[in-house]
C-alpha positions as CSV (number, residue, x, y, z in Angstrom):
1,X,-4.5,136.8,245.1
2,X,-5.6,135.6,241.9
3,X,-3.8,138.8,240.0
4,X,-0.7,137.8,241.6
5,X,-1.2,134.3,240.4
6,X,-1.7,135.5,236.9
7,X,1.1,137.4,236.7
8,X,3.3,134.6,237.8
9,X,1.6,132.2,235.6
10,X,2.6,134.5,232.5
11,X,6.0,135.1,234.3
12,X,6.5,131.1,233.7
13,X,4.8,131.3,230.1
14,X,7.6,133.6,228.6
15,X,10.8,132.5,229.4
16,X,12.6,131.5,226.6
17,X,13.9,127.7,225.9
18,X,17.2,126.7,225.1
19,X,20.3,124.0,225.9
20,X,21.6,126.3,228.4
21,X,20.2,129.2,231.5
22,X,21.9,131.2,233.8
23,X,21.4,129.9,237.5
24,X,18.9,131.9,238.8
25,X,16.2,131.2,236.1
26,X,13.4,129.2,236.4
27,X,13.6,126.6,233.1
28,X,11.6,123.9,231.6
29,X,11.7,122.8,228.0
30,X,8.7,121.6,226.6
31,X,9.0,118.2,225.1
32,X,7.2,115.6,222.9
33,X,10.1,113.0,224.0
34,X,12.5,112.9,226.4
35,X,16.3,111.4,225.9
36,X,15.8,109.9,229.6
37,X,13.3,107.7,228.0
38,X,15.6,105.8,225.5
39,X,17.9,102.9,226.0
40,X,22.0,103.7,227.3
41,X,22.3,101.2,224.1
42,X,22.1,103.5,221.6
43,X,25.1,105.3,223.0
44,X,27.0,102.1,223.8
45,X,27.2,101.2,220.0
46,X,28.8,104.3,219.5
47,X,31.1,103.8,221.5
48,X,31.8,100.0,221.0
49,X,32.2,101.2,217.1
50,X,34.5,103.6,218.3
51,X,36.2,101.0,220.6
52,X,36.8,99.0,218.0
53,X,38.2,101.2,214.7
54,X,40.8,102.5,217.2
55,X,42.0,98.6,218.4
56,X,41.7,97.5,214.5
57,X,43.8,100.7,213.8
58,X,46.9,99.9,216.2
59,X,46.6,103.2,217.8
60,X,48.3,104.7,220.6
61,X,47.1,106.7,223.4
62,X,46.7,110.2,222.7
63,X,45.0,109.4,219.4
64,X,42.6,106.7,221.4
65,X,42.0,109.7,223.4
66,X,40.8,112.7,221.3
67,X,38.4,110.0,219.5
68,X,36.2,109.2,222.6
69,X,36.8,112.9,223.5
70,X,34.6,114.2,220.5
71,X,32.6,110.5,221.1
72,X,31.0,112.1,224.0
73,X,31.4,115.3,223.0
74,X,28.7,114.1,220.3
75,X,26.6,112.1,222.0
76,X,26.2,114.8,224.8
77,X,25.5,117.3,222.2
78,X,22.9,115.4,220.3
79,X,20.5,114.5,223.8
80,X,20.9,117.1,226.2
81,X,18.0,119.4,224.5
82,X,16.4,116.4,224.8
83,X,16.5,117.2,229.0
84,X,13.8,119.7,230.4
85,X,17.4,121.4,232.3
86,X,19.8,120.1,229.6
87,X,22.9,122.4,228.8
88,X,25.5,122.3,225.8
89,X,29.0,122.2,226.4
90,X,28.9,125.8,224.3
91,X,30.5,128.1,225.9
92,X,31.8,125.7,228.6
93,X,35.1,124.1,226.8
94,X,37.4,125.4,224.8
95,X,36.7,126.8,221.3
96,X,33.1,125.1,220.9
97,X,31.6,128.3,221.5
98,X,28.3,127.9,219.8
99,X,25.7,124.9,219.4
100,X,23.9,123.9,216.9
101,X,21.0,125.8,216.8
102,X,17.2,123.6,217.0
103,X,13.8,124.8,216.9
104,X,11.3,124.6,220.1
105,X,8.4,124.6,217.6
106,X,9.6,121.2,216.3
107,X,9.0,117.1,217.4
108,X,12.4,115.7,217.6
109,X,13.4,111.8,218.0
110,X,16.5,111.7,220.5
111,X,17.8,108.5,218.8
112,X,17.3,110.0,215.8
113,X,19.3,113.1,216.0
114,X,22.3,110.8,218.1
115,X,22.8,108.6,215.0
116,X,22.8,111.3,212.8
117,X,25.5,113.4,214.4
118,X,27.7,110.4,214.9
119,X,27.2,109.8,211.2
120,X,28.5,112.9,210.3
121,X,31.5,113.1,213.3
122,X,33.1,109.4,213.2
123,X,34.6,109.5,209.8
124,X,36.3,112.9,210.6
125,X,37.9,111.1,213.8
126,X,40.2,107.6,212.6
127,X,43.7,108.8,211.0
128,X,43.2,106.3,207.6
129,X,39.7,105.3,207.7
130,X,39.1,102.9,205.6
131,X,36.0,102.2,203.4
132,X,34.9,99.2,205.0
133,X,34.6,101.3,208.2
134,X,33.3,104.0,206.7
135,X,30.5,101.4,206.0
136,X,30.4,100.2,209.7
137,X,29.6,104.0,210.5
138,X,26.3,103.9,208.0
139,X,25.2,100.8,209.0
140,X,24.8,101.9,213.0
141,X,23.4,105.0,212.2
142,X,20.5,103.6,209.4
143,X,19.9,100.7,211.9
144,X,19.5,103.2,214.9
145,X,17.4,105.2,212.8
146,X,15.2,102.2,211.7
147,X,15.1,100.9,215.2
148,X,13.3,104.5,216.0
149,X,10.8,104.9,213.5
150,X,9.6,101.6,214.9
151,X,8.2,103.5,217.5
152,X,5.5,105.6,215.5
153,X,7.9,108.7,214.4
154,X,6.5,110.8,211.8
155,X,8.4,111.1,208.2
156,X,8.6,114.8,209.7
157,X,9.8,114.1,212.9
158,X,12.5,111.9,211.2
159,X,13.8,114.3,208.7
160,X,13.6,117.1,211.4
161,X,15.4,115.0,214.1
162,X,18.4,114.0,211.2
163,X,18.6,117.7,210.0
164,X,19.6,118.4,213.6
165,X,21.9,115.7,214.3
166,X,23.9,116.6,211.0
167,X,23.9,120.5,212.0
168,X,25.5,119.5,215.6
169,X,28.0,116.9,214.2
170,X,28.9,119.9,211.7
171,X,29.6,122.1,214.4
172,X,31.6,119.4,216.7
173,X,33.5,118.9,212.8
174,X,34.4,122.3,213.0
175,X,36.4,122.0,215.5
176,X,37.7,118.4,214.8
177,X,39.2,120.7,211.8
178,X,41.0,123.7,213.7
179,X,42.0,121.5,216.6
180,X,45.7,121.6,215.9
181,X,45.9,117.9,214.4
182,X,45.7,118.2,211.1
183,X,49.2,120.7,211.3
184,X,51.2,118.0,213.3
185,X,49.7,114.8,211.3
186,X,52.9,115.0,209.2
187,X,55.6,116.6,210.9
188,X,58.2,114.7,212.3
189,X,60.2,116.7,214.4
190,X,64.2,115.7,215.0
191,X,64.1,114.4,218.8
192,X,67.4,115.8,221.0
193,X,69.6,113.0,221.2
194,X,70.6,111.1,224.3
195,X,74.9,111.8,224.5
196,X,77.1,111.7,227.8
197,X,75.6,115.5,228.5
198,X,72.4,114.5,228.8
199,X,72.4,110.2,230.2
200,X,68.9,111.1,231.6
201,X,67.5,111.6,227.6
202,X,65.2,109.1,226.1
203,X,67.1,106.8,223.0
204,X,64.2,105.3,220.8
205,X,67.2,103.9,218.1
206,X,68.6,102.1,221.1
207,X,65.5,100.3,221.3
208,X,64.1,100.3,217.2
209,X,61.2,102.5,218.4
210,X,59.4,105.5,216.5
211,X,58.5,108.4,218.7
212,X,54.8,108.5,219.2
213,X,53.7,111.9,218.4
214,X,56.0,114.4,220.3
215,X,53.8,117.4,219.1
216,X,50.7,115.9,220.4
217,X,50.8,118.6,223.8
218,X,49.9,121.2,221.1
219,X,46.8,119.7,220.2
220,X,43.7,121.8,221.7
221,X,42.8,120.3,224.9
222,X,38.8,120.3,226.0
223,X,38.5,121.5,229.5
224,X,42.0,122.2,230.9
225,X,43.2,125.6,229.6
226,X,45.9,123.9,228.2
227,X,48.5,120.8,227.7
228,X,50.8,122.7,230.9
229,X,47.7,122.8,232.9
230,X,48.1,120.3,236.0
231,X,52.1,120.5,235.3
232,X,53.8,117.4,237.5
233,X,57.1,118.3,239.3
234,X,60.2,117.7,237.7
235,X,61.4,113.9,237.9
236,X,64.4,113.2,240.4
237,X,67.8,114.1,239.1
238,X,69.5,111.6,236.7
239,X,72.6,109.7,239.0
240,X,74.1,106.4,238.7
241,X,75.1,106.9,242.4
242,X,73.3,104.1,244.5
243,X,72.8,106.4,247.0
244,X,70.6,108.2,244.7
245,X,66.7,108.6,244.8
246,X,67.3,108.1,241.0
247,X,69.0,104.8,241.5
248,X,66.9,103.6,244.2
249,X,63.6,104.2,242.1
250,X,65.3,101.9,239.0
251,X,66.4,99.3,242.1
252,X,63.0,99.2,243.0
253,X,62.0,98.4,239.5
254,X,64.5,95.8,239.1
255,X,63.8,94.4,242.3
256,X,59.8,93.7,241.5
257,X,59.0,90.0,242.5
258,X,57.6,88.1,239.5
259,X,55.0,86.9,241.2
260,X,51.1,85.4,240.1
261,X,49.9,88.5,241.5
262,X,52.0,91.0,240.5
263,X,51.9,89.5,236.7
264,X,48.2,89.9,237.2
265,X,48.3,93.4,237.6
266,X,50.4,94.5,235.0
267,X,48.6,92.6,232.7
268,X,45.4,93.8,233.6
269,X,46.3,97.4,232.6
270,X,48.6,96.6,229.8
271,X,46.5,98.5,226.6
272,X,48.9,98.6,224.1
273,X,47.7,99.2,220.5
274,X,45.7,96.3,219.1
275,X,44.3,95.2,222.4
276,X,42.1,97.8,224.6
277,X,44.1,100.2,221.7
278,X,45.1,102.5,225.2
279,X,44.1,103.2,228.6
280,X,41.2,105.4,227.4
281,X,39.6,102.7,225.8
282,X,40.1,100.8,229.1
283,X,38.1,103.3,230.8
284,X,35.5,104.1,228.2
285,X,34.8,100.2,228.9
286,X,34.7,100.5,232.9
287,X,32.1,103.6,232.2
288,X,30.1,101.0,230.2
289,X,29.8,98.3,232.2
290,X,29.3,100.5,235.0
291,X,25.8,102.1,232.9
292,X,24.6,98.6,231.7
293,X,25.2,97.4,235.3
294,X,22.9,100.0,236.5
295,X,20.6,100.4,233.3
296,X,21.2,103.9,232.7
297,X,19.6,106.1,230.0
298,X,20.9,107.3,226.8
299,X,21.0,111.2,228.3
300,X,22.5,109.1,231.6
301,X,24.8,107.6,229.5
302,X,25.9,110.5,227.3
303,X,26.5,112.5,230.0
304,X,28.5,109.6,231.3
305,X,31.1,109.4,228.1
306,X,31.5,112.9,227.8
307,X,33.1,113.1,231.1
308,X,35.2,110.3,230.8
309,X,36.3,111.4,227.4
310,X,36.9,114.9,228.6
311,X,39.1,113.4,230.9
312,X,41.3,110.8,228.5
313,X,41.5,113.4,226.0
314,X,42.7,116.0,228.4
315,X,44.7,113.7,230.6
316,X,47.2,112.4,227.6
317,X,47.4,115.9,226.8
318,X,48.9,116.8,229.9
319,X,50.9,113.8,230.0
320,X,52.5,114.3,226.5
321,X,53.4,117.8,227.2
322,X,55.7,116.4,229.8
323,X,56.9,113.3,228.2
324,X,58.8,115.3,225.4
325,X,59.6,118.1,228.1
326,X,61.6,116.1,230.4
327,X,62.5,113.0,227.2
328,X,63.0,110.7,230.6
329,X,64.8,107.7,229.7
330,X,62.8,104.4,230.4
331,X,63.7,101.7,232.8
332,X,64.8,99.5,230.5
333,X,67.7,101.6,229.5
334,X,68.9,102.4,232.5
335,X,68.7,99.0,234.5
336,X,70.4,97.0,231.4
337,X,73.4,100.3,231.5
338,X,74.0,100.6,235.2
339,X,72.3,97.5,237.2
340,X,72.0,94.4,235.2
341,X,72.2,94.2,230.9
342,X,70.4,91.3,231.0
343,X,66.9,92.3,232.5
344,X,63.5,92.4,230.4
345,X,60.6,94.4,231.9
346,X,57.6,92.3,232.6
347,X,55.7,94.3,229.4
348,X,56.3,95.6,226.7
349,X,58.2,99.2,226.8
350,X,55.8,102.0,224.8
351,X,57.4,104.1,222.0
352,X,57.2,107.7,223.9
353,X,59.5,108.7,227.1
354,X,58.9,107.5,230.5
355,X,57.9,111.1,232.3
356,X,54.9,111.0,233.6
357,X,53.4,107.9,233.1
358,X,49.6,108.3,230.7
359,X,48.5,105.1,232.7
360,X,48.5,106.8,236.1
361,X,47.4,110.4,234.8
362,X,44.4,108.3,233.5
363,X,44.1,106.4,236.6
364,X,43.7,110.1,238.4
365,X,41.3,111.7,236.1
366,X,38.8,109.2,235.0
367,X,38.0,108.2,238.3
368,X,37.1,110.9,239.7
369,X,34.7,112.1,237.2
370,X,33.4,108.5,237.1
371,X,32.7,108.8,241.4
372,X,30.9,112.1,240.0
373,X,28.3,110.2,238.4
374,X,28.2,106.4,240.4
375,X,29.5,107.7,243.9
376,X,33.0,105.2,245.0
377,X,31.7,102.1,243.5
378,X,33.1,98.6,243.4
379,X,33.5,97.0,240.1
380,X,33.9,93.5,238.5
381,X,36.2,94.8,235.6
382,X,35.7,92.8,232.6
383,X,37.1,94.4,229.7
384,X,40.3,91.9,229.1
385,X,38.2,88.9,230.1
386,X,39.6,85.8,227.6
387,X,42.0,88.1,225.9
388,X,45.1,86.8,224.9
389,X,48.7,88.8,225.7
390,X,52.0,88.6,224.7
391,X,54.7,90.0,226.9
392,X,59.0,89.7,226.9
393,X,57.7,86.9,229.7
394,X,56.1,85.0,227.4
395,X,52.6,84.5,226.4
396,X,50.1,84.1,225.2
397,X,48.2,84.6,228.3
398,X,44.9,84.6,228.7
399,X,43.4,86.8,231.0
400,X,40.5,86.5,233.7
401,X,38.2,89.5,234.8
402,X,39.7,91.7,237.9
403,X,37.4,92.8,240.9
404,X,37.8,96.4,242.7
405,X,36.4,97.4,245.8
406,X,36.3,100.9,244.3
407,X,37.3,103.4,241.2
408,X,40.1,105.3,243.4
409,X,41.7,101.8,243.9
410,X,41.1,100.5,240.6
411,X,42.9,104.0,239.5
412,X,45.9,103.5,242.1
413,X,46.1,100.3,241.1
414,X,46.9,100.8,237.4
415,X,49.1,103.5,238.7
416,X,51.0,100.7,240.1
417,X,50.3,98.4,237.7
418,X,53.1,100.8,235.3
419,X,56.2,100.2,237.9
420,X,55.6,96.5,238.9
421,X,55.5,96.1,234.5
422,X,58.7,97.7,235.0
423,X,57.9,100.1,232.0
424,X,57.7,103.7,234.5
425,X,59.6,104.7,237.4
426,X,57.7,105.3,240.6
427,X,57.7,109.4,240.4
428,X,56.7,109.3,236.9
429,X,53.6,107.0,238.1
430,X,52.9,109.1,241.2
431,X,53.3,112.7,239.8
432,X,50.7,111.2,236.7
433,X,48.5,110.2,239.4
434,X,48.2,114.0,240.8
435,X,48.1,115.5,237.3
436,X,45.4,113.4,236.3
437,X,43.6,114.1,240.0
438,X,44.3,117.8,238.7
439,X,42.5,117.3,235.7
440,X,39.2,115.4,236.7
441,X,38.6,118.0,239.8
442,X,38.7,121.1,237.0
443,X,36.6,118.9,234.4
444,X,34.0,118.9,237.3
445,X,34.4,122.1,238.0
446,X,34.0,123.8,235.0
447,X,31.6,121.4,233.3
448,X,27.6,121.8,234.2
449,X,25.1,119.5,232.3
450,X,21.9,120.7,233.9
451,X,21.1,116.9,235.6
């Protein structure tokens, strides 16, 4: 008996440590601190920061996107070897095959290394940064680091623990770099135009808009294999018969009663540039309410934002590949032409065609992967609480927090929330909804973070 427990004693002693381990091995990492016991904050002022550059920016969707995409890429990345079963997204998502590599031997401050790789990964993320934000991004991280040598650390342990944290935002950098951005950042391709051939196309000149980055589907996506991955059905046929399922769907548009709660809806999920800055952002806010409501830990909160920005990032992907497949003309266009020239939507109309809808694919994916970590939960939504909006119905209007009895409905319900603002038709809306569904079930999937 006791050679047998010897043997399995040194059978424990040997294996080796790392951020990742095959299924059927026994793992622990040794550790001086643990990234369970640190604060959610220090991630939340990541994220707020982030938050905030892309609303100050004016930007759009996809690029809202990709931001909290590497966001929680990096503040995964920099706490899950502080987890005894921690495991890097190496190997796991699409070209990140290797992690930063860190040292068993050494003492390192979770906090520490978080600040550090978000000080090396933020300014590499805003199109235009500016200095003054460039000076936002040095602040956080020397306050955060302060805030942690507070606690006793060792010059070592701090030196060590920043070391790391730059060596895993370098890697994350890398592929910021070869991601496909940078090649479409200037290109501005010539967009098919709309002529009696094709009625169904998508006129930005006939409504003084700029296409939003019709390239964008070529960007590398995280999870998904690709920007086709999840592909919706085709929309309904373009007809101007009323017998149609195309006409009916713009009828139904038109025919939205302007009522207190249907107003209240649209604006709810309206996150045009300058407010939320896009329906990411409006998520990345549900995630953090949702950890500061239950008082969640930095590694419970990393874990948290990487999901969620796995599935933006990937979901507007998806959704652009189709938008500048199909070029679907917007309601607008096609109720003011064939039903009634004189109609307004109840929001504003986006820049970028209406097929499928980046609202709903949203709606489908962050969800899901949101359920994964709270279970069905009801919410008291508060991200556009006292924010003022303008809309072609006037404005401003100052808008009240919105209570859901769950994620799926809050999800369906900004899927709806993109018809009754009269800026999507119903199949665009529904087919987004499935895509995004798509997306968030292979995100859970394929992702494993060891807790």
């Amino acid at each position: 008996m006791k050679k047998t427990f010897t043997l399995l004693l040194f059978g424990f002693l040997v294996i080796p440590f790392g951020c990742d381990k095959t299924e059927d091995t026994l793992f622990v990492r040794a550790l001086t601190y643990k990234s369970t016991e640190y604060e959610g904050r220090l991630a939340h002022e990541w994220m707020e920061l982030g938050y905030q550059m892309a609303k100050d920016n004016y930007l759009y969707g996809p690029h809202a996107a990709r931001i909290y995409g590497y966001l929680g890429l990096t503040a995964w990345e920099a706490v899950c070897h502080g987890l005894e079963k921690g495991k890097s997204m190496a190997g796991q998502i699409n070209d990140y095959a290797d992690a930063a590599q860190f040292d068993d031997n050494k003492v390192y401050d979770w906090g520490i290394v978080l600040c550090s790789a978000m000080r090396t990964v933020v300014p590499e993320l805003v199109d235009n940064i500016n200095n003054a934000q460039r000076s936002q991004v040095d602040v956080l991280a020397s306050l955060q680091e302060a805030d942690m040598m507070k606690n006793g650390r060792t010059e070592q342990e701090r030196q060590d623990s920043k070391d790391l944290g730059s060596r895993i935002g370098l890697r994350i950098v890398e592929r910021i770099r070869k991601d496909g951005r940078d090649v479409i950042r200037n290109i501005v391709p010539v967009i098919p135009g709309r002529d009696d051939t094709h009625k169904w196309y998508w006129d930005p000149n006939s409504l003084g808009q700029t296409p939003v980055e019709p390239l964008w589907s070529t960007v590398r996506t995280f999870v998904i294999d690709n920007a086709q991955t999840c592909e919706p059905l085709a929309p309904f046929p373009y007809s101007e018969d009323p017998a149609s399922d195309f006409y009916r769907e713009a009828k139904e548009v038109y025919d939205v009663a302007r009522s207190s709660e249907n107003k209240a809806i649209a604006y709810h999920w309206d996150n045009g540039p300058g407010r939320t800055c896009s329906p990411a952002c409006h998520w990345v806010s549900i995630a953090q309410q949702l950890l500061k409501r239950e008082n969640s830990t930095l590694a419970e909160s990393a874990k948290t934002y990487c999901l969620v920005g796995f599935a933006a990032a990937d979901a507007f992907s998806a959704c652009w590949f189709a938008k500048y497949k199909y070029f679907m003309l917007r309601p607008v266009t096609y109720i003011r032409e064939v039903i009634d020239p004189a109609w307004n939507p109840m929001i504003g109309t986006p820049p970028y065609p209406d097929y499928t809808s980046g609202s709903s694919t949203i709606g489908g994916a962050a969800p899901l992967v949101l359920i994964d970590v709270f279970s069905d939960v009801g919410f008291v939504d508060k991200t556009h609480l006292g924010s003022p909006l303008y809309t072609p119905d006037g404005g401003p209007f100052v808008l009240p927090e919105r209570t859901f009895s769950s994620l799926t409905l809050a999800g369906e319900e900004q899927t709806l929330s993109r018809l009754i603002g009269g800026v999507h038709f119903r199949r665009a809306c529904e087919e987004g909804l499935k895509a995004g569904r798509c997306i968030g079930k292979t995100i859970l999937a394929r992702t494993d973070f060891g807790i």
